[in-house]
PDB file of N, CA, C, O and CB in Angstrom:
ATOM      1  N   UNK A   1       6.157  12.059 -21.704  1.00  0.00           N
ATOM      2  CA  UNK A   1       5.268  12.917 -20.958  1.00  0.00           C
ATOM      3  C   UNK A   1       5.576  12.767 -19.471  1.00  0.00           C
ATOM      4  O   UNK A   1       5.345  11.690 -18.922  1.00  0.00           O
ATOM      5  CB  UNK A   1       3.788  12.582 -21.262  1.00  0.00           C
ATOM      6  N   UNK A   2       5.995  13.615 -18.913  1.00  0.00           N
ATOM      7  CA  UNK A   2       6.120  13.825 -17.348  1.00  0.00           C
ATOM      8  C   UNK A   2       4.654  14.245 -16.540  1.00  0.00           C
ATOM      9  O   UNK A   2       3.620  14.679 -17.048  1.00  0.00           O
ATOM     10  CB  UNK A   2       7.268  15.112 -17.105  1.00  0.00           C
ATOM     11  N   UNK A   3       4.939  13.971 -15.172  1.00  0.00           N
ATOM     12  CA  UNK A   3       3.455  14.321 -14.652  1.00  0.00           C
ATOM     13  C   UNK A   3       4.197  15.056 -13.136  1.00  0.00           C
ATOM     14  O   UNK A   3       5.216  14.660 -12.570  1.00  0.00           O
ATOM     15  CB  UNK A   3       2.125  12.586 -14.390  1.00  0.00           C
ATOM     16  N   UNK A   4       3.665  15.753 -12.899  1.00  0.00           N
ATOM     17  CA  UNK A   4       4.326  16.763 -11.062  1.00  0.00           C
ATOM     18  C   UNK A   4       3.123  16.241 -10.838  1.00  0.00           C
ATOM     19  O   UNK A   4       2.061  16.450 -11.425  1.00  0.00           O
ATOM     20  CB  UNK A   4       4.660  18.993 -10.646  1.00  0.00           C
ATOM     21  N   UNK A   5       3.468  15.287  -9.611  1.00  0.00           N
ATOM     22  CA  UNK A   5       2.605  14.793  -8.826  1.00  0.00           C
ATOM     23  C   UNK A   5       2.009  15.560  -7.393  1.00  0.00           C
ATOM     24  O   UNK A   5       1.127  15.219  -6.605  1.00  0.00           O
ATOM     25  CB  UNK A   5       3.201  13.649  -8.596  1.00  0.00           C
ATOM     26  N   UNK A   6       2.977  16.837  -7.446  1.00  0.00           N
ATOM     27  CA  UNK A   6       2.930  17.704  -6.170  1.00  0.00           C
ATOM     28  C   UNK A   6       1.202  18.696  -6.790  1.00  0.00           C
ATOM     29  O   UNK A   6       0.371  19.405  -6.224  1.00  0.00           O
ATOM     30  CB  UNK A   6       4.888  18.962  -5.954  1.00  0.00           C
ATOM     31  N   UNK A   7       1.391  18.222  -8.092  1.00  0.00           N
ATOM     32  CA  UNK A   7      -0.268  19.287  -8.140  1.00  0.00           C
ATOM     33  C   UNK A   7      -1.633  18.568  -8.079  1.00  0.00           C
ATOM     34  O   UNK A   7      -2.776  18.950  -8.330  1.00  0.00           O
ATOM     35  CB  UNK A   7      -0.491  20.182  -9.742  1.00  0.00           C
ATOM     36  N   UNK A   8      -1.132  17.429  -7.670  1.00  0.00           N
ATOM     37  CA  UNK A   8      -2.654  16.382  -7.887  1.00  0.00           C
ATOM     38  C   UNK A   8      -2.912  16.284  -6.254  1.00  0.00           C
ATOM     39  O   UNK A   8      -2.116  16.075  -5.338  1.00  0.00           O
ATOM     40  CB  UNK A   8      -2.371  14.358  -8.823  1.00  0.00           C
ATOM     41  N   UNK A   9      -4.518  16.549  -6.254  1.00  0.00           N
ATOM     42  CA  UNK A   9      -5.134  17.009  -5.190  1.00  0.00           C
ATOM     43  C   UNK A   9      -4.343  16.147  -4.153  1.00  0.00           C
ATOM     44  O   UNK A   9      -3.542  15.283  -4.512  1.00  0.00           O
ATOM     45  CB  UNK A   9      -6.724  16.875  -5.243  1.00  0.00           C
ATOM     46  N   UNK A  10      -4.685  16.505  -2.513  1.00  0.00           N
ATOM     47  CA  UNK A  10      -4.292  15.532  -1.831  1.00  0.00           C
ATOM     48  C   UNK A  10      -4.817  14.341  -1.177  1.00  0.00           C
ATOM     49  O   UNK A  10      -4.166  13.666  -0.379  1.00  0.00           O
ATOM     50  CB  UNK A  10      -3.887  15.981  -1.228  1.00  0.00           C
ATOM     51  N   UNK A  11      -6.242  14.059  -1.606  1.00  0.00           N
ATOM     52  CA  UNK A  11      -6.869  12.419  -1.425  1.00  0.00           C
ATOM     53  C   UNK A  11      -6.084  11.644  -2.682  1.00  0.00           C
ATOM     54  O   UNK A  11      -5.809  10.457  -2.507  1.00  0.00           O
ATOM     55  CB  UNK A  11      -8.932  12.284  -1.675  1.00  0.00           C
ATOM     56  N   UNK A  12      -5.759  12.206  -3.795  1.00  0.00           N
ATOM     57  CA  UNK A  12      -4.842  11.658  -5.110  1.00  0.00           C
ATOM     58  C   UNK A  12      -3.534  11.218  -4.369  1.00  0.00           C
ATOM     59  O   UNK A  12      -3.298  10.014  -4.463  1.00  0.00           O
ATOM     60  CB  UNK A  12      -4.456  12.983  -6.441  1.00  0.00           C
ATOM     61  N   UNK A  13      -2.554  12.036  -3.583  1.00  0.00           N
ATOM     62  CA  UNK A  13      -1.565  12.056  -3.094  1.00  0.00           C
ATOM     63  C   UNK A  13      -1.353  11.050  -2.631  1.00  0.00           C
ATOM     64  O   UNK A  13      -0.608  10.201  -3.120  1.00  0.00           O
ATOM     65  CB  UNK A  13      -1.410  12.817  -2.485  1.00  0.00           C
ATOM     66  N   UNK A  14      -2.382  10.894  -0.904  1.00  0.00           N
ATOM     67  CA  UNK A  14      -2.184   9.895  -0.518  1.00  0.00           C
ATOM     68  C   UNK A  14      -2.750   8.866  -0.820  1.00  0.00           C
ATOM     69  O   UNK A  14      -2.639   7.952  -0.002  1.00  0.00           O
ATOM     70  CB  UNK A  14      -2.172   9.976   0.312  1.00  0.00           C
ATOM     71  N   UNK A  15      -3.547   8.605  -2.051  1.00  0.00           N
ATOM     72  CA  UNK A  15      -3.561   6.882  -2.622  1.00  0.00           C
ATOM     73  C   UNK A  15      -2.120   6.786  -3.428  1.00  0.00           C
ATOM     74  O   UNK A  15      -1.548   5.739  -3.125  1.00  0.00           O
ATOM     75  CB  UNK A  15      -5.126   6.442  -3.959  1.00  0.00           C
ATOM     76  N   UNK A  16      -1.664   7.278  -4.006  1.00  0.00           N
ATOM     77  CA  UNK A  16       0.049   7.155  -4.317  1.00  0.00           C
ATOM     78  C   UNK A  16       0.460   6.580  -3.180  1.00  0.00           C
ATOM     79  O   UNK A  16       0.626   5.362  -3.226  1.00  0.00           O
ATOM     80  CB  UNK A  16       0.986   8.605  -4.565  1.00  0.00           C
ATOM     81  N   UNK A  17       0.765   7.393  -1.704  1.00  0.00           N
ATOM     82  CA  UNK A  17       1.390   6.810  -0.634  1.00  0.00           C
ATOM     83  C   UNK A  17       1.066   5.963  -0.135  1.00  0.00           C
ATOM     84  O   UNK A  17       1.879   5.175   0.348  1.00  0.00           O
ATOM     85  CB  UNK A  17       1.560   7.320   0.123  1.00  0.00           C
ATOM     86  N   UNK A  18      -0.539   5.745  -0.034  1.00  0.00           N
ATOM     87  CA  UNK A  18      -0.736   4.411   0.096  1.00  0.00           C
ATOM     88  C   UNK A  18      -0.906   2.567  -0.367  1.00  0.00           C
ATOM     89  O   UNK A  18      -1.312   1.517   0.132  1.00  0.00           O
ATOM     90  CB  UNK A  18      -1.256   4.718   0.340  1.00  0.00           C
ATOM     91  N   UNK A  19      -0.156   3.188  -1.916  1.00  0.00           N
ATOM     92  CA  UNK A  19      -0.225   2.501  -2.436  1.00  0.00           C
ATOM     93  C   UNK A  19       1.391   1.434  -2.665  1.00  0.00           C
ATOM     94  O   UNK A  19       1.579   0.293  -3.088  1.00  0.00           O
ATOM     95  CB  UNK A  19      -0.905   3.187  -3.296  1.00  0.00           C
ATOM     96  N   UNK A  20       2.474   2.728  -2.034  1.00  0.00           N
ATOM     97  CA  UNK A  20       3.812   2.981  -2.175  1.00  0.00           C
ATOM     98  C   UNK A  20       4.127   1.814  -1.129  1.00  0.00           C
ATOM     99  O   UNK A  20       4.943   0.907  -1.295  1.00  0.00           O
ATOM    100  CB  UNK A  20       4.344   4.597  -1.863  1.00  0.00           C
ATOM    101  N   UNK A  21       3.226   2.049   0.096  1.00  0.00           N
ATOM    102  CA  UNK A  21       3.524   1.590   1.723  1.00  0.00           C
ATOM    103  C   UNK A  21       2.800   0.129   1.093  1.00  0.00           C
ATOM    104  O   UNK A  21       3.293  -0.862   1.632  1.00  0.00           O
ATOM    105  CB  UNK A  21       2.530   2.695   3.436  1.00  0.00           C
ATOM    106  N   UNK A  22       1.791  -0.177   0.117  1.00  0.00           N
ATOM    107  CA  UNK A  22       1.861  -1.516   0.292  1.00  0.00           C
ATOM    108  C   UNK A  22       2.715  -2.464  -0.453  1.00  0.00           C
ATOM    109  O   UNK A  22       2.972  -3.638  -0.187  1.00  0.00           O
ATOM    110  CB  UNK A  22       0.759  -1.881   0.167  1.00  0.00           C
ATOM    111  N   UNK A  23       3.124  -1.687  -1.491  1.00  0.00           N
ATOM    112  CA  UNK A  23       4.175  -2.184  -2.770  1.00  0.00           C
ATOM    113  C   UNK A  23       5.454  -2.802  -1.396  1.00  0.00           C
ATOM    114  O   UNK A  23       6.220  -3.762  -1.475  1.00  0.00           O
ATOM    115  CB  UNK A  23       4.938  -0.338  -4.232  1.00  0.00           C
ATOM    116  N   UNK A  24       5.300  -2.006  -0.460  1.00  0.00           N
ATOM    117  CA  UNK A  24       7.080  -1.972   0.427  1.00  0.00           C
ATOM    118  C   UNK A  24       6.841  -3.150   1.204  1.00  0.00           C
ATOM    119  O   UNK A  24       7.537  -4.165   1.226  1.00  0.00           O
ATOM    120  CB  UNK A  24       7.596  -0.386   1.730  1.00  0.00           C
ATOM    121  N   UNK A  25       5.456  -2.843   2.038  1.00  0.00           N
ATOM    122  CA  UNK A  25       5.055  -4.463   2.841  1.00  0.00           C
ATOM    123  C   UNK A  25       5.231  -5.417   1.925  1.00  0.00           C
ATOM    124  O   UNK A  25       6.051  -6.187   2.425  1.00  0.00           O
ATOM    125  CB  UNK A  25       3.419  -4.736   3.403  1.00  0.00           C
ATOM    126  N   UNK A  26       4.924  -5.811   0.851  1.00  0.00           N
ATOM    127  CA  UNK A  26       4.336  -6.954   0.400  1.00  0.00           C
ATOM    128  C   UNK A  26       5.983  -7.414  -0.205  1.00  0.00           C
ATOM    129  O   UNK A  26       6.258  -8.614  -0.242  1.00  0.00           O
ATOM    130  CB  UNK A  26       2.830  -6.715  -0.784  1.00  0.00           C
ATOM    131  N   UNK A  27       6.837  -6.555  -0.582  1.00  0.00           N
ATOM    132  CA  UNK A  27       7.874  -6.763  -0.799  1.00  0.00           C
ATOM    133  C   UNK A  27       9.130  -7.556   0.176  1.00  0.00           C
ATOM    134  O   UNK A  27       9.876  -8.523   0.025  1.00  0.00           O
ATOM    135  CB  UNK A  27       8.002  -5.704  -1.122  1.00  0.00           C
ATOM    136  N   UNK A  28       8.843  -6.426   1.349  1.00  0.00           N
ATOM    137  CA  UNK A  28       9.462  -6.937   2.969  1.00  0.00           C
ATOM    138  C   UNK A  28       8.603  -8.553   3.609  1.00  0.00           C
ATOM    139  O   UNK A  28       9.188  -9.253   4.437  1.00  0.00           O
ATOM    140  CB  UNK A  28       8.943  -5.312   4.383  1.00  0.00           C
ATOM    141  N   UNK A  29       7.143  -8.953   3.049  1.00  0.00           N
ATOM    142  CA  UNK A  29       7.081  -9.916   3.506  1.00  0.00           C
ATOM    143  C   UNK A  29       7.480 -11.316   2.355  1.00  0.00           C
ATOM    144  O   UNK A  29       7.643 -12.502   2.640  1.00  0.00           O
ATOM    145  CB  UNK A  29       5.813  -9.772   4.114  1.00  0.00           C
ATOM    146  N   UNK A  30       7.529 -10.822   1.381  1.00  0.00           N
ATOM    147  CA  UNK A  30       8.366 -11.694   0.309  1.00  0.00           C
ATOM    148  C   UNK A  30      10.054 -12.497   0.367  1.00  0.00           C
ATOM    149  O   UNK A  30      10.663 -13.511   0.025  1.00  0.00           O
ATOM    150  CB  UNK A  30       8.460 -10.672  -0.798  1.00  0.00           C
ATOM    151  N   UNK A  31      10.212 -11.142   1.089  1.00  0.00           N
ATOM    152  CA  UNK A  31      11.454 -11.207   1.253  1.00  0.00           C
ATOM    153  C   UNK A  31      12.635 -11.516   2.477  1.00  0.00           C
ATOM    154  O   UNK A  31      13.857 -11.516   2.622  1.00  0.00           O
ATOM    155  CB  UNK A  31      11.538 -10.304   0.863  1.00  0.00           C
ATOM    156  N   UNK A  32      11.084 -11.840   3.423  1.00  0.00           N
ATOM    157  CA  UNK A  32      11.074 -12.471   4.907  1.00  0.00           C
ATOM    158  C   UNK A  32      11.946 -11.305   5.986  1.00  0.00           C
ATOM    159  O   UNK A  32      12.634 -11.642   6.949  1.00  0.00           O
ATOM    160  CB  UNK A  32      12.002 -14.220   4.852  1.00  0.00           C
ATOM    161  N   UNK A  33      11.707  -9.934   5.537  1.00  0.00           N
ATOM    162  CA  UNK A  33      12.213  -9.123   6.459  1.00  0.00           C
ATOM    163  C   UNK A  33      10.886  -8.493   7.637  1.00  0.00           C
ATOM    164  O   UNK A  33      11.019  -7.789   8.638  1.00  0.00           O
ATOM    165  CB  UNK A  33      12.999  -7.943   5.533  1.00  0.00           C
ATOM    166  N   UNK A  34       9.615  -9.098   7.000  1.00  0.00           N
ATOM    167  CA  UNK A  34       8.543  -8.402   7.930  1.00  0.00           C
ATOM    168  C   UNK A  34       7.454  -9.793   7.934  1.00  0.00           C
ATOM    169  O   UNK A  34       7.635 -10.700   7.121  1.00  0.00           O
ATOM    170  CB  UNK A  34       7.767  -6.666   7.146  1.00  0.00           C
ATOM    171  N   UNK A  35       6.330  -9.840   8.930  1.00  0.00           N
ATOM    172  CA  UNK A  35       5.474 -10.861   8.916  1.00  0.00           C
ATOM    173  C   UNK A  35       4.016 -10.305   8.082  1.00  0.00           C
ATOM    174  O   UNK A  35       4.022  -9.282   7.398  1.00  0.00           O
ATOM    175  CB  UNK A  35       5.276 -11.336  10.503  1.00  0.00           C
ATOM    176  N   UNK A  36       3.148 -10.921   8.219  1.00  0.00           N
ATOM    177  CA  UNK A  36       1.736 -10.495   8.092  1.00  0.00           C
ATOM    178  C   UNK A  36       1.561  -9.547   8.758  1.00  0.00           C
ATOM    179  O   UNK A  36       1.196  -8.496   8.230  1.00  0.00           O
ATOM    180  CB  UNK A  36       0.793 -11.328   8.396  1.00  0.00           C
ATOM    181  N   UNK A  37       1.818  -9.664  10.423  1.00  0.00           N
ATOM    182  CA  UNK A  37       1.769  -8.744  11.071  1.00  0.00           C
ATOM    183  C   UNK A  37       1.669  -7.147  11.154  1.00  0.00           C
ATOM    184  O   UNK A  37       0.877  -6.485  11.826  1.00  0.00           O
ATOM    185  CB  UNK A  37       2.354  -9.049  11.387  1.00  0.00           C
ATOM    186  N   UNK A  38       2.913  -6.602  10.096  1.00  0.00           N
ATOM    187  CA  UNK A  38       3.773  -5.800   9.842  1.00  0.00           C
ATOM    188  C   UNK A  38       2.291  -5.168   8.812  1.00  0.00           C
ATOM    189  O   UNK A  38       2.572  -3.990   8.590  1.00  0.00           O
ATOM    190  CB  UNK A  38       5.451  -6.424   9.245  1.00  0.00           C
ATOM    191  N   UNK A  39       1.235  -5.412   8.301  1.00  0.00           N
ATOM    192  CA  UNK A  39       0.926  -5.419   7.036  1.00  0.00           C
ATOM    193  C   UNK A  39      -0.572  -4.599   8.287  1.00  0.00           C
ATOM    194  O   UNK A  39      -0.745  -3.381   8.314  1.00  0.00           O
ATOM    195  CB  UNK A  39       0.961  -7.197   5.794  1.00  0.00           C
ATOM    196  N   UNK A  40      -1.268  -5.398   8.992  1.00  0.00           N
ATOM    197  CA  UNK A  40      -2.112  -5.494   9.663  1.00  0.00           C
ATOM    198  C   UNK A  40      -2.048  -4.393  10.568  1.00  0.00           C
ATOM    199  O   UNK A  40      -3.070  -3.752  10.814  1.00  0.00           O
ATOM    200  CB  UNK A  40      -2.146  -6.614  10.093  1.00  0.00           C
ATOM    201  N   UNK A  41      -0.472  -3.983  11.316  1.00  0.00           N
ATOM    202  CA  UNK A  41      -0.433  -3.153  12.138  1.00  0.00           C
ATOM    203  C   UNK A  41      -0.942  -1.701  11.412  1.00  0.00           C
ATOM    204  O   UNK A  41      -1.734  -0.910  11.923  1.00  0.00           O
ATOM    205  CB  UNK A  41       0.912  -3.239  12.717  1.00  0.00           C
ATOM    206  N   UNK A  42      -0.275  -1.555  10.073  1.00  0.00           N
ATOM    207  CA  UNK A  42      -0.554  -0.279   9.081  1.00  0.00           C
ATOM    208  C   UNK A  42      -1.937  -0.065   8.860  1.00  0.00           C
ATOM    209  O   UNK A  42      -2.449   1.054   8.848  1.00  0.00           O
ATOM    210  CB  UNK A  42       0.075  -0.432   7.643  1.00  0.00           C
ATOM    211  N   UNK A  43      -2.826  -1.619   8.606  1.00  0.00           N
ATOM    212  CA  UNK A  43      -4.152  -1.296   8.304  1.00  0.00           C
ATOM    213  C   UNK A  43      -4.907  -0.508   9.816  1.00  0.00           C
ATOM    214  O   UNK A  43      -5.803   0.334   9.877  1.00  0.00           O
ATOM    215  CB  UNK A  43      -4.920  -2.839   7.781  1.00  0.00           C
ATOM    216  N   UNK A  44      -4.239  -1.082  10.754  1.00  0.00           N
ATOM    217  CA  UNK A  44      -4.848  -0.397  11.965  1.00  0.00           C
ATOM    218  C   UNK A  44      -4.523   0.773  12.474  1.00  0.00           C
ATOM    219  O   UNK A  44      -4.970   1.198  13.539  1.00  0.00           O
ATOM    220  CB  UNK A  44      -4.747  -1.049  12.922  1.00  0.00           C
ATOM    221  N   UNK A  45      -3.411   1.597  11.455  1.00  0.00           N
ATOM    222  CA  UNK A  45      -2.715   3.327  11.102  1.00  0.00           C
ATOM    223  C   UNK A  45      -4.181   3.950  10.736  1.00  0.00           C
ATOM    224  O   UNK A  45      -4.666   4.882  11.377  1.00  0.00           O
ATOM    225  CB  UNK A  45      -1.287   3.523   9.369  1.00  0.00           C
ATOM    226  N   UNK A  46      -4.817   3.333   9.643  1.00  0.00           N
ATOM    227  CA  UNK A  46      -5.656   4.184   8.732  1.00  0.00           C
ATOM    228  C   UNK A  46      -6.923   4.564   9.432  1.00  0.00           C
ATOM    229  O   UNK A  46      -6.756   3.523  10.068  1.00  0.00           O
ATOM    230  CB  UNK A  46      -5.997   3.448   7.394  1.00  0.00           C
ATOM    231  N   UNK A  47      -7.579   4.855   9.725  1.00  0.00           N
ATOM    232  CA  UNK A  47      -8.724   5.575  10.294  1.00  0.00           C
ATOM    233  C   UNK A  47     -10.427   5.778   9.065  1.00  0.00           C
ATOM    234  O   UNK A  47     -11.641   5.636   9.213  1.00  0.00           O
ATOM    235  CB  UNK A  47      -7.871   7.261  10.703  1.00  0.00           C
ATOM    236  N   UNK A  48      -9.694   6.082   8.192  1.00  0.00           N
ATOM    237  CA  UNK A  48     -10.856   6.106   6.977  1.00  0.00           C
ATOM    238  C   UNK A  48     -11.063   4.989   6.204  1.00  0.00           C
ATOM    239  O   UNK A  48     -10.187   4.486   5.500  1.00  0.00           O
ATOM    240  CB  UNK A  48     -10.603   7.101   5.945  1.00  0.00           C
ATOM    241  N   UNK A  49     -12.034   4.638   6.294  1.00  0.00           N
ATOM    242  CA  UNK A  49     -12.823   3.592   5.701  1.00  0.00           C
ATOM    243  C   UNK A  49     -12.693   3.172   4.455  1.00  0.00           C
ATOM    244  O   UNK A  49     -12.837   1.967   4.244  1.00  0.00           O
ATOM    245  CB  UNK A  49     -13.956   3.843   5.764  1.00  0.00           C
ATOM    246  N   UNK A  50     -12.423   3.979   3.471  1.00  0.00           N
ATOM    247  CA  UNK A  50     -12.109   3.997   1.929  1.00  0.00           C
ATOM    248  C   UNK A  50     -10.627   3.767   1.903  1.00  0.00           C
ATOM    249  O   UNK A  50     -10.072   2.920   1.203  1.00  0.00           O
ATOM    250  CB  UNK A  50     -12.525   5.458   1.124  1.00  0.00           C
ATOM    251  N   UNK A  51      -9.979   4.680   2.811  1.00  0.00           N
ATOM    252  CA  UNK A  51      -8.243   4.258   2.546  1.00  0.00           C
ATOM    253  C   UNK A  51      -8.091   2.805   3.182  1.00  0.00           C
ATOM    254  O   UNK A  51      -7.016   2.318   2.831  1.00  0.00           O
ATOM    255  CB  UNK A  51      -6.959   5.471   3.485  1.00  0.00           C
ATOM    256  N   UNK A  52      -8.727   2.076   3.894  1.00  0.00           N
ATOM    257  CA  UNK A  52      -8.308   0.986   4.057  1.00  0.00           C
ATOM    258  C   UNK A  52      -8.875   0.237   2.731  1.00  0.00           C
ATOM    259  O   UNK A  52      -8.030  -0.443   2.147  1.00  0.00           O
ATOM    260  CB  UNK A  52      -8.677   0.503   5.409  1.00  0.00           C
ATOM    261  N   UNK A  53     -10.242   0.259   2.142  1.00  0.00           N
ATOM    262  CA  UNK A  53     -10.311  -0.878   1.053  1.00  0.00           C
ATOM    263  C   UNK A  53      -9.270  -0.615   0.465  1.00  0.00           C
ATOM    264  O   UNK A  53      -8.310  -1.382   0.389  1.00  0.00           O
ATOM    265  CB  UNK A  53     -11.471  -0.982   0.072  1.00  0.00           C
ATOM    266  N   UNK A  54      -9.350   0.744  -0.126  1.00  0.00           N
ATOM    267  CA  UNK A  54      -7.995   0.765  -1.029  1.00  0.00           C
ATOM    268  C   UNK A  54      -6.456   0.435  -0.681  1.00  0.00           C
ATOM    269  O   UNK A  54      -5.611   0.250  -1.555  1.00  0.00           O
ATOM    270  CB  UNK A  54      -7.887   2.039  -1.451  1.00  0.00           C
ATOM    271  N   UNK A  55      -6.196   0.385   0.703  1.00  0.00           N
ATOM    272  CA  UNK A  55      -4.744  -0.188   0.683  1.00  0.00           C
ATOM    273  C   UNK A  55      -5.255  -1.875   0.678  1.00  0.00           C
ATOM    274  O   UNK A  55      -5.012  -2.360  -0.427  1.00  0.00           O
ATOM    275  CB  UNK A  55      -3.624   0.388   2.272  1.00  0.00           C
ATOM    276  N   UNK A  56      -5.859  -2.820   1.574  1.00  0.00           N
ATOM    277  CA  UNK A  56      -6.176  -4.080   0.997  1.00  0.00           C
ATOM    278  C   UNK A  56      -6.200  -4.249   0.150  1.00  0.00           C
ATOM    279  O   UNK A  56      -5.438  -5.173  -0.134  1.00  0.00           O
ATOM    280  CB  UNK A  56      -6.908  -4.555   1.113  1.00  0.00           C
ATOM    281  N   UNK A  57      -7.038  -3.611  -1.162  1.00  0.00           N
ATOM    282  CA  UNK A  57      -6.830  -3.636  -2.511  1.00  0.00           C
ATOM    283  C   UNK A  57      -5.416  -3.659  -2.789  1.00  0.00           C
ATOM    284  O   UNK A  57      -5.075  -4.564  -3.551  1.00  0.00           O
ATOM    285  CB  UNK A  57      -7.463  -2.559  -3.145  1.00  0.00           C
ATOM    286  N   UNK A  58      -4.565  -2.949  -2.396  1.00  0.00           N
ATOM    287  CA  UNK A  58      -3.029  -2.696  -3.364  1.00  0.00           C
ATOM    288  C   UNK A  58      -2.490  -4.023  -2.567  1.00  0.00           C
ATOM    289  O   UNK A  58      -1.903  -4.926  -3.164  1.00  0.00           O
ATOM    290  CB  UNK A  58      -1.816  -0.816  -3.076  1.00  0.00           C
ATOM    291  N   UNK A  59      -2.795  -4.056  -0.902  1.00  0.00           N
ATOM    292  CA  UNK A  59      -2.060  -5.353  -0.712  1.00  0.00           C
ATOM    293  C   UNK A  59      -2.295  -6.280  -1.736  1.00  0.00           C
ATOM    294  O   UNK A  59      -1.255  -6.662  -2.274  1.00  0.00           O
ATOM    295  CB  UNK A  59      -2.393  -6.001   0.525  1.00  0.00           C
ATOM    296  N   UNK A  60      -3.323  -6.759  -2.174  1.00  0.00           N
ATOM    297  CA  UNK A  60      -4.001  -7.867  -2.325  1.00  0.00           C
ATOM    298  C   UNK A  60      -3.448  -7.750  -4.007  1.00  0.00           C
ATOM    299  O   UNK A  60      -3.640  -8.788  -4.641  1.00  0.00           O
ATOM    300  CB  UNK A  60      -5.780  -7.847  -1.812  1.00  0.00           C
ATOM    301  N   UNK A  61      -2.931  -6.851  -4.619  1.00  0.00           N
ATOM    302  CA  UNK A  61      -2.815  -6.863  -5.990  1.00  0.00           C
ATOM    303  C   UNK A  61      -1.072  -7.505  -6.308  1.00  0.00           C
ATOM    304  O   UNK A  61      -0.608  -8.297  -7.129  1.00  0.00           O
ATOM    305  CB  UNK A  61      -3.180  -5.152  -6.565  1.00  0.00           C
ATOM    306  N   UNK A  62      -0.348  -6.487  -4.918  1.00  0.00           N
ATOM    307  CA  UNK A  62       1.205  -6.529  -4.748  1.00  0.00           C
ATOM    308  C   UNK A  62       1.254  -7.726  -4.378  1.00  0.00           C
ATOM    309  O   UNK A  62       2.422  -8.100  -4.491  1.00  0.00           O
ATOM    310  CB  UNK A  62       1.951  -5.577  -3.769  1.00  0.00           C
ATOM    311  N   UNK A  63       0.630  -8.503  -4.009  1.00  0.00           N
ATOM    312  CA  UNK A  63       0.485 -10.340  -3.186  1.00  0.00           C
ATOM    313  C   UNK A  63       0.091 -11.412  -4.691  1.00  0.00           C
ATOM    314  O   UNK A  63       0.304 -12.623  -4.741  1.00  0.00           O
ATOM    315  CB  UNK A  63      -1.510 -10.488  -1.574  1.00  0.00           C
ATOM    316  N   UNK A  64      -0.601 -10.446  -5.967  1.00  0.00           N
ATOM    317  CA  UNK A  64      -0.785 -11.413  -6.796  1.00  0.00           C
ATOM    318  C   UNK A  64       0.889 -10.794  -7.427  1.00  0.00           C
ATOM    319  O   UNK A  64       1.884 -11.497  -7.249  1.00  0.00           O
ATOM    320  CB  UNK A  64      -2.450 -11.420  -7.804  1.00  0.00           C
ATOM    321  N   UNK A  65       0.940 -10.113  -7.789  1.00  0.00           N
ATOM    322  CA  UNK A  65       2.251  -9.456  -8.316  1.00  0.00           C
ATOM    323  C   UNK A  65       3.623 -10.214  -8.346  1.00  0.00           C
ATOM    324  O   UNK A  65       4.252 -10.730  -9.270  1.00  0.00           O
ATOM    325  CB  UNK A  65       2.498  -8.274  -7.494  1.00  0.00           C
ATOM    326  N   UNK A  66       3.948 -10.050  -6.486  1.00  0.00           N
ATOM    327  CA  UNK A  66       5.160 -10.790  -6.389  1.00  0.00           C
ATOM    328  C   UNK A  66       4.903 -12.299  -6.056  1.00  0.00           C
ATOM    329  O   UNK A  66       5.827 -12.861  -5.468  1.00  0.00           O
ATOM    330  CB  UNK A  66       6.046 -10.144  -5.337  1.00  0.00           C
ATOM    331  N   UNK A  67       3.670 -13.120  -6.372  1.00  0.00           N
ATOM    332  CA  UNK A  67       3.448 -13.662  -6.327  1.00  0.00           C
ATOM    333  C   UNK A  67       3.947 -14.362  -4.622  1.00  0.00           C
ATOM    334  O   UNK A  67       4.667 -15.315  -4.327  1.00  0.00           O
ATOM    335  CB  UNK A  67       3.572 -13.825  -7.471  1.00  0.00           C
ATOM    336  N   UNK A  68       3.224 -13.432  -3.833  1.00  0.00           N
ATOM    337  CA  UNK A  68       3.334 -13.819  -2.533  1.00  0.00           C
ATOM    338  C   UNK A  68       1.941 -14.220  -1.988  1.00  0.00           C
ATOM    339  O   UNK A  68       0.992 -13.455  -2.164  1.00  0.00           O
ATOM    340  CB  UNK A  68       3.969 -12.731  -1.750  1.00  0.00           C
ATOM    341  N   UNK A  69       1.778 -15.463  -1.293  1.00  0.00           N
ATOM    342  CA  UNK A  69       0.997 -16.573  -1.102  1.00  0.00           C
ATOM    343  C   UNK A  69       0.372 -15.727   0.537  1.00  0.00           C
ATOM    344  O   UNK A  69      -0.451 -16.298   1.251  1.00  0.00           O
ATOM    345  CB  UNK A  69       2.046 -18.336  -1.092  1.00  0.00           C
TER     346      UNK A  69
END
């Protein structure tokens, strides 16, 4: 089963993208190409209140994941 993600509304969209951007931080700080920093500056991108729990949330899931401390 395939899914076109181009038809799912766009608050749907961007929790995908924001979920994409934390999979990449948490990866880059695993992998010692970015700091905490790098993670913090993005949370201070977001403006809406809900997209930040929810990217903390994905940080915080991608941090149990790659098992980054």
């Amino acid at each position: 089963m395939s899914f076109n993600l181009s038809l799912l509304p766009p608050d749907e969209k961007n929790k995908i993208e924001l979920d994409k951007q934390a999979s990449f931080l948490v990866w880059k700080l695993k992998e010692a190409k970015s700091g905490p920093e790098a993670i913090e500056e993005e949370l201070s991108k977001i403006n809406d209140a809900d997209e930040k729990v929810f990217f903390q949330q994905a940080i915080d899931k991608y941090k149990r994941v790659m098992g980054v401390a």
